[in-house]
N, C-alpha and C positions, 0 to 999 in steps of 0.2 A: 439443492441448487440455491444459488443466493445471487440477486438482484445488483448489481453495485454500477449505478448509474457513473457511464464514464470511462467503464469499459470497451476495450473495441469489439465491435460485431461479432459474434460468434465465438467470442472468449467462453470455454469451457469451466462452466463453475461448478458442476455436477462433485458432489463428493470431495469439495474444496472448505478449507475455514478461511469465511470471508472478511475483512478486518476493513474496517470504516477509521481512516485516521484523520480526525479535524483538529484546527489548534484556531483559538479566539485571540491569540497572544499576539498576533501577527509576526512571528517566529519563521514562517514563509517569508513574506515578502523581502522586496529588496532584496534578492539573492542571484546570484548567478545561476546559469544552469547547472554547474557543477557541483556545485555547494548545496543546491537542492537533489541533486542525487544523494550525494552523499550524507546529507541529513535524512531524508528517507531511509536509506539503509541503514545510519545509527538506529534509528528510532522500530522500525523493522524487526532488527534483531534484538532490541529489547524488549518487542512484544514477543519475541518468540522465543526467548530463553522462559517464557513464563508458560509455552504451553506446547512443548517438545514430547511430554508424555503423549499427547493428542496427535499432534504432530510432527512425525518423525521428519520427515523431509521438505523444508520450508521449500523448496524450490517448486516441489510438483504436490503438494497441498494446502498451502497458503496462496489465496488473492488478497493484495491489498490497494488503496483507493485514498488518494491524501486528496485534502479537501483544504480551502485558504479559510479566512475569518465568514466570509459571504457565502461558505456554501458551495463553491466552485470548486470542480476537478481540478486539480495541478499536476496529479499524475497517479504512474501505478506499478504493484508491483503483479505480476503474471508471470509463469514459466522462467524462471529462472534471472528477469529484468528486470532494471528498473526503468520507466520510463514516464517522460514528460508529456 
């Protein structure tokens, strides 16, 4: 089970790889909401072309947890979403 502050309540991490994604670049901000999804999910599937051996099924073994330059939640990915 893995920790990933930010998460919503009762999010099932049990037997999940948890993935911490921060960027100091400010590559976040000034974004749309849309733009930030779909930058999460470039970036997403670029961690997980790297570890598909491990993880067959990003959708229901993968959590992930974007973080802005501060440290802050911006969003995540869970069960098969992305969300803000």
């Amino acid at each position: 089970m893995c920790l990933l502050w930010g998460l919503p309540e009762g999010a099932d991490t049990k037997r999940k790889i948890c993935i911490d994604v921060g960027k100091n670049t400010g590559v976040f901000s000034d974004k749309s909401r849309q733009a930030l999804l779909d930058l999460f999910e470039r970036i997403l599937e670029d961690i997980y072309s790297g570890i598909r051996l491990v993880a067959t099924d990003m959708d229901t073994d993968v959590v992930a947890l974007f973080y802005d330059r501060e440290q802050i939640p911006l969003g995540y990915f869970y069960q098969e979403k992305y969300h803000l």
